[in-house]
N, C-alpha and C positions, 0 to 999 in steps of 0.2 A: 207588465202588470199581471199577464197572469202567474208568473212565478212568484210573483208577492202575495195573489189570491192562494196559489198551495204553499206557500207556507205560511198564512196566515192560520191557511182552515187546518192546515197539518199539526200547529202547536200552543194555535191560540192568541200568542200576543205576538208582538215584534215591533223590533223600534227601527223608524227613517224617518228621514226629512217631512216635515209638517206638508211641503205640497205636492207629496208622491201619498202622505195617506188619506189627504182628503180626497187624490182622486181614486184611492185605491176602494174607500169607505164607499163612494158609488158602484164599481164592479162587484163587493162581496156581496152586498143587499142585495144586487138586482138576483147574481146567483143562489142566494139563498130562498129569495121569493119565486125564484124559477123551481127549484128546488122543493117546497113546498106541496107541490102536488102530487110528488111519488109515485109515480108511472114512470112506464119507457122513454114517454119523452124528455121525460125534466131530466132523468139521468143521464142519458145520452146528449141534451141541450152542457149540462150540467162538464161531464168529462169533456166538451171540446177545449174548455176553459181549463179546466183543471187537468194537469199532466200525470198525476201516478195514480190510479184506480183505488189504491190502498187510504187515499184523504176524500174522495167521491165516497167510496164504503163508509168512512169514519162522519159523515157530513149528512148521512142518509139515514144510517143507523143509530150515532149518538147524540148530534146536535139539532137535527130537526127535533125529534120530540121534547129536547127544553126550548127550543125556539116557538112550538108550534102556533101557541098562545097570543105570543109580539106582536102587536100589528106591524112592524118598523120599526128600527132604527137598533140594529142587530148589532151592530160597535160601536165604542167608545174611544178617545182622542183624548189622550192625557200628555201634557206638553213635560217635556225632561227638559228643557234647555239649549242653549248655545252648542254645537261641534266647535269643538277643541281648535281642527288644522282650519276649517273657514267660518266658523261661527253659522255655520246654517243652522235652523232652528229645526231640533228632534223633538219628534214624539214616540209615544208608544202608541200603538194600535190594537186594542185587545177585542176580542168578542164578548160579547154581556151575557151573564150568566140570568 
């Protein structure tokens, strides 16, 4: 999970299975609502989660302040369909602008 959380926050969207993003849609929220505060601790709370420093920066500096506003519900779950080799069902998981 949390390498779904940094690559989620590293590029935005990403497509998996419909029941890895809806658990995934609860870890980025709570991160971002931890995140929100911008102190020492929510960053330091914030990087145990997240593994490259370089998507913590980018999550601190660019996406809080269009998130700052949101009360909740920071991504969005758009279904793409059936997987080809087992038919599990995809989506995309992007962050809301």
């Amino acid at each position: 999970m949390r390498n779904l959380c940094t690559s989620l926050l590293e590029s935005g969207r990403i497509t998996t299975t419909e029941a890895r993003a809806k658990e995934l849609r609860r870890w980025v929220e709570r991160l971002i609502t931890t995140a929100r505060d911008q102190d020492l601790s929510a960053r330091r709370r914030v990087s145990e989660e997240i593994s490259k420093p370089e998507v913590v920066e980018r999550l601190f500096s660019n996406l809080l302040p269009r998130l700052s506003e949101r009360p909740g519900g920071y991504t969005r779950i758009v279904h793409k369909g059936p997987r080809l080799g087992d038919a599990a069902p995809m989506v995309i998981i992007e962050l809301v602008d």
